[in-house]
N, C-alpha and C positions, 0 to 999 in steps of 0.2 A: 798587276797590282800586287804591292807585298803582301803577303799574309799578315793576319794580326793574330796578336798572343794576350788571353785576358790570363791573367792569376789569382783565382778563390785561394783567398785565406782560408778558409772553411763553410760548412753548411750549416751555420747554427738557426740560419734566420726564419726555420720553416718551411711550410707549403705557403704558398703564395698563386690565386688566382688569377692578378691581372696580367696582362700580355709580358711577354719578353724583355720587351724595351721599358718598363715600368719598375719592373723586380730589382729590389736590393741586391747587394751582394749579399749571397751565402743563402739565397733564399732559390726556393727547387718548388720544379710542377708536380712531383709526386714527391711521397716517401714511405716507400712499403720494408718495412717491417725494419725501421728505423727509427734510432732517437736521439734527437740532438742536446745534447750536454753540453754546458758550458767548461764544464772539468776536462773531459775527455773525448769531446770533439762528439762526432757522428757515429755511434756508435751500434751496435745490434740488436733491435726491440729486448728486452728480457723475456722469458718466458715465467712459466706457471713457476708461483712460489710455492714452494710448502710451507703449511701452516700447524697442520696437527691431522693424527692417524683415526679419523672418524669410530672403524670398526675392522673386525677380523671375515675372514670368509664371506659368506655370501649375505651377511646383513642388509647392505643397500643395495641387492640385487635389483634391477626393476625397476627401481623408484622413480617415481616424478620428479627434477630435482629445479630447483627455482630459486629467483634471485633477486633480493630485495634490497632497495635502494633508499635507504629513507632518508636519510643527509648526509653530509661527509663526514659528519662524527658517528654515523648508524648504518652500517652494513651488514645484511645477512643471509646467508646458504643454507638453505633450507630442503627437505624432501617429506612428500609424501610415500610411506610403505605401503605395499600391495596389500592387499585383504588376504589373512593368513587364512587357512582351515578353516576354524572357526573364529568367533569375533569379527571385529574390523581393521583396518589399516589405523595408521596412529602419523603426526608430523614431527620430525625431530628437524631442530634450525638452528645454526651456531653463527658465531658472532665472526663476518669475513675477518677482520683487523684480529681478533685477538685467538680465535679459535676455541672461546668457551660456550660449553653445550648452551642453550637457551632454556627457561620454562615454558611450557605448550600447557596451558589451561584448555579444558573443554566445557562450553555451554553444556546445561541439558537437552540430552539426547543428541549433540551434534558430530561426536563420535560416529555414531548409524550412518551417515552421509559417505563416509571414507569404506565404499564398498568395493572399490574399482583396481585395476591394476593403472599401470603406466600409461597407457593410452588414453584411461579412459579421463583422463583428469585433466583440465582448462585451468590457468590461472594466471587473471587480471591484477595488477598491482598497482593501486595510485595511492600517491602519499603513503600511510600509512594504515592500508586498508587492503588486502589482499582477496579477490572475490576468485572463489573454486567452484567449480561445474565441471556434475560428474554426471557425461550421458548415459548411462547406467538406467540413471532416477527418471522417473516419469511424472512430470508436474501434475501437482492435482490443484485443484480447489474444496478450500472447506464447505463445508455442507452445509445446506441452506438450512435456517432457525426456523423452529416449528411456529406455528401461527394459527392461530384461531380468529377464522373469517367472520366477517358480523358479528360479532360478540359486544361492542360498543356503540352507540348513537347519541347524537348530539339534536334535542329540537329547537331549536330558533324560532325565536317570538321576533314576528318586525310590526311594524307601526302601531296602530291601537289597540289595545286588550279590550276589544268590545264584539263582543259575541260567543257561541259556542265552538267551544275547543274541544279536540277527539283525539284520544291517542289509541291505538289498537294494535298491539302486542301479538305475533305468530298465530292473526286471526280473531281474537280475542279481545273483545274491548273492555280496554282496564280505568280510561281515565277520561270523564267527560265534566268538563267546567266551562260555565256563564261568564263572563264577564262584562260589568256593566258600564257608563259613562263616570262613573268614579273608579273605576280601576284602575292600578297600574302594573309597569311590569313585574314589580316584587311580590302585587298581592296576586298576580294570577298566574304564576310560575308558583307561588311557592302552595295555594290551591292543588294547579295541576302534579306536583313533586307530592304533599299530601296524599291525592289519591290512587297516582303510580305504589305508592309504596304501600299504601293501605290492601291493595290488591293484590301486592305482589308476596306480601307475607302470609295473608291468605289465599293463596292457591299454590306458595313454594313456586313463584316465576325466579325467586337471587337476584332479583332487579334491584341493583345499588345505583342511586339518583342524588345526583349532585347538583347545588341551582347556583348559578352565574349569575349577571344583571341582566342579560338576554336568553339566554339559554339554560336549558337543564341538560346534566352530562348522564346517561346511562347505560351503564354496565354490567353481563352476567359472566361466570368462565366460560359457559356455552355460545353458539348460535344460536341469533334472536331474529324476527323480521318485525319492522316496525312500520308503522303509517304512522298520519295525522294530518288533520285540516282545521281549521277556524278561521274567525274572523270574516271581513267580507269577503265575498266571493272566494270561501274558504282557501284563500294563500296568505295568512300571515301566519301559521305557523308552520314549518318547513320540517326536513328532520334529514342530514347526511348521516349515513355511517362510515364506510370504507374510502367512498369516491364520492368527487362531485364535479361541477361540469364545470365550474372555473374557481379560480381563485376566489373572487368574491365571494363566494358561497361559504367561504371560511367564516366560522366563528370568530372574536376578538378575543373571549376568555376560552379555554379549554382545559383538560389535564396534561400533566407534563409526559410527556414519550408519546402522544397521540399523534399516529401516523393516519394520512387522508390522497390516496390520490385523487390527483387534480387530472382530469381526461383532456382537456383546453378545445379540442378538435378531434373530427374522424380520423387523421391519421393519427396512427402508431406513435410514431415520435416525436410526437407534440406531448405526450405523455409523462409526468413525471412527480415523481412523491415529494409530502410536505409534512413534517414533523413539529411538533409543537413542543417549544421549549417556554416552560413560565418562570416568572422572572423569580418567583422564590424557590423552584426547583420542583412543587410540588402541583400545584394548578392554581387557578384566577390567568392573570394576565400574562402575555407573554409575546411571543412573535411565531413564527411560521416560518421554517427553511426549511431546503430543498434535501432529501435522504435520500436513501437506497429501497426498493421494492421489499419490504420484512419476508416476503415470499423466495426471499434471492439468495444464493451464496455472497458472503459478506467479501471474499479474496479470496488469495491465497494460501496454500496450505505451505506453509513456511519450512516444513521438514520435508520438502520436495522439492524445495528451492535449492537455488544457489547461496551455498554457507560463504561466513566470512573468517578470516584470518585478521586480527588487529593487531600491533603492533603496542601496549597498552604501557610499556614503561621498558628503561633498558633490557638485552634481553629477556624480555617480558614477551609472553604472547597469548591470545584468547582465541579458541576457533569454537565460533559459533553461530548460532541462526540468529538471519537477519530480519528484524522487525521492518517485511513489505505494507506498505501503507494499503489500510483496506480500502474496498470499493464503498464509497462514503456515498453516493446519488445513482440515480438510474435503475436498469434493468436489463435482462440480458439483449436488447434492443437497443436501449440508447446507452450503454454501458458496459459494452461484452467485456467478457475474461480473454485475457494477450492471446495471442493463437499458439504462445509455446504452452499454452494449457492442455493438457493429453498430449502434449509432445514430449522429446527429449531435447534437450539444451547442451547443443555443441559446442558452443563457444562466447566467450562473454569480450567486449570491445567499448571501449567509451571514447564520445565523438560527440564535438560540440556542445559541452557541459551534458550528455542525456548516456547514461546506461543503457547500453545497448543486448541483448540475446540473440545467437542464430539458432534456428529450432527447424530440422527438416528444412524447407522451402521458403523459410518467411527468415523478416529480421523486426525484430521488436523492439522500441527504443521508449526508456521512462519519461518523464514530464523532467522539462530543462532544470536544471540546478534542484531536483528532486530525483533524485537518484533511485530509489528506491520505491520510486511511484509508476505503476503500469498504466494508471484507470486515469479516465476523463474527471475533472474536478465539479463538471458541472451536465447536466443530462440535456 
């Protein structure tokens, strides 16, 4: 068979995938460290440009140095310095295309964060949002809000205001009323409110009594123990303070930030808090959702977190702490704190719209298209 002779004009046409017998002319299975120009043919990748002389001597010794991509009009070279002697490290980032320094703003207190040298530093970049983790830091959580137990009760009046009503106070009975076949619930709540308070001024109980259309609300800044009976077969008038065993047992009017858990069942995690928001902000009417244990750390402690770098206007830039959504329901049962809590945070990864952490052994991933959220929405 004669031999055959093909003749490339040249290689402008690329890398090209499909098989042999498919490929263009001028078009090639690889092309390593090549570049096809229309000017001047196939020619030799270029290398690094200079742009501009950063610093002298040993300035960015060390550094973390990183690479931000934010469009094709916004390129930038950035580094974090090591933590000097004293103070902290600091980010300096210049602009790739033109070589002019940038501004680096710092939130408060998010300087503190940049403790680490070269290694010790992670950095995530999407869009225009750069997240840094330095396992250095040891996540905390904020500390739980003080709380005074029993200090508030609520007594619910149900069906008819007929008969003797009893309220007894840490022992002590403060308030007994009658109630006859002309009663109703305004004239014998506001009776029983009468003589809570009449009692409570004389003997210094601070018993401050508020009267709903069903109910009276009472409050001291201490803990109080309460009872109460009446009506027939003394259950119609009731009295929760902290907890109660279901939902229904809630009031319809209460004051506004009044917190109640709701037990539902013997297990554990049937368990979960309900907060009262009124519709004018202050108390009467309102609705009932689901919160967080007032006994619990609300989150996280944010200056243990992972800081962010934002990219806020041309070179423009802000490194600072990032506002983690708090643990809004639950308790450290149906609501625990991420396990990189008491951990150190190696590394930060995003997958599948959710912020991810690796922390020691575990990997922790936020709530989808909440980026910034660890905790369960609902308990």
């Amino acid at each position: 068979m004669a031999a055959l002779t093909q003749r490339v004009s040249n290689y402008l046409g690329g890398v090209s995938r499909q098989s042999d017998d498919k490929k263009l002319p001028g078009q090639v299975r690889e092309c390593l460290n090549g570049y096809p120009d229309p000017t001047f043919g196939l020619t030799k990748r270029p290398g690094f440009k200079w742009i501009k002389n950063l610093g002298t001597g040993t300035t960015y010794d060390n550094c973390k140095w990183f690479y931000i991509h934010r469009d094709n009009d916004e390129k930038y070279i950035g580094c974090i310095k090591p933590k000097p002697t004293s103070g902290n490290g600091d980010i300096d980032i210049w602009n790739a295309a033109t070589g002019v320094a940038c501004t680096v703003n710092y939130g408060t207190g998010a300087q503190a964060y940049l403790t680490g040298a070269r290694t010790n530093y992670d950095i995530l970049t999407v869009q225009d949002t750069s997240i840094i983790s330095n396992n250095l830091i040891q996540v905390a959580a904020l500390a739980a809000p003080s709380y005074t137990a029993n200090a508030r009760a609520t007594l619910v009046l149900s069906d008819t205001p007929i008969g003797d009503f009893n309220v007894n106070v840490n022992g002590h009975d403060i308030a007994t009323v009658t109630g006859g076949t002309s009663s109703t619930y305004d004239t014998l709540l506001t009776a029983l409110k009468s003589a809570i308070d009449t009692v409570s001024t004389d003997e210094g109980l601070g018993l401050t009594v508020t009267k709903y259309s069903t109910s009276l609300e009472i409050s001291r800044g201490t803990s109080f123990t309460i009872t109460c009976s009446g009506g027939s077969a003394n259950t119609k008038l009731n009295v929760l303070q902290d907890q109660v065993d279901n939902v229904g047992q809630l009031p319809h009017q209460s004051v506004h930030g009044r917190i109640v858990k709701v037990i539902n069942s013997e297990a554990a995690a049937d368990t979960y808090f309900a907060k009262f928001t009124a519709e004018n902000g202050t108390s009467g009417r309102g609705y009932w959702a689901e919160t967080i244990d007032p006994t619990k750390s609300p989150g996280l402690d944010q200056s243990t977190m992972p800081h962010e770098l934002k990219n806020t206007a041309v070179n423009t830039f802000t490194f600072q702490r990032i506002s983690w959504t708090a643990r809004l329901v639950g308790d450290n049962l149906t609501n625990p704190h991420p396990s990189f809590v008491g951990q150190k945070i190696q590394q930060a990864f995003f997958y599948n719209n959710r912020l991810g952490f690796l922390s020691k052994d575990n990997v922790s991933m936020s709530q989808s298209q909440d980026f910034y959220n660890f905790y369960h929405i609902t308990a």
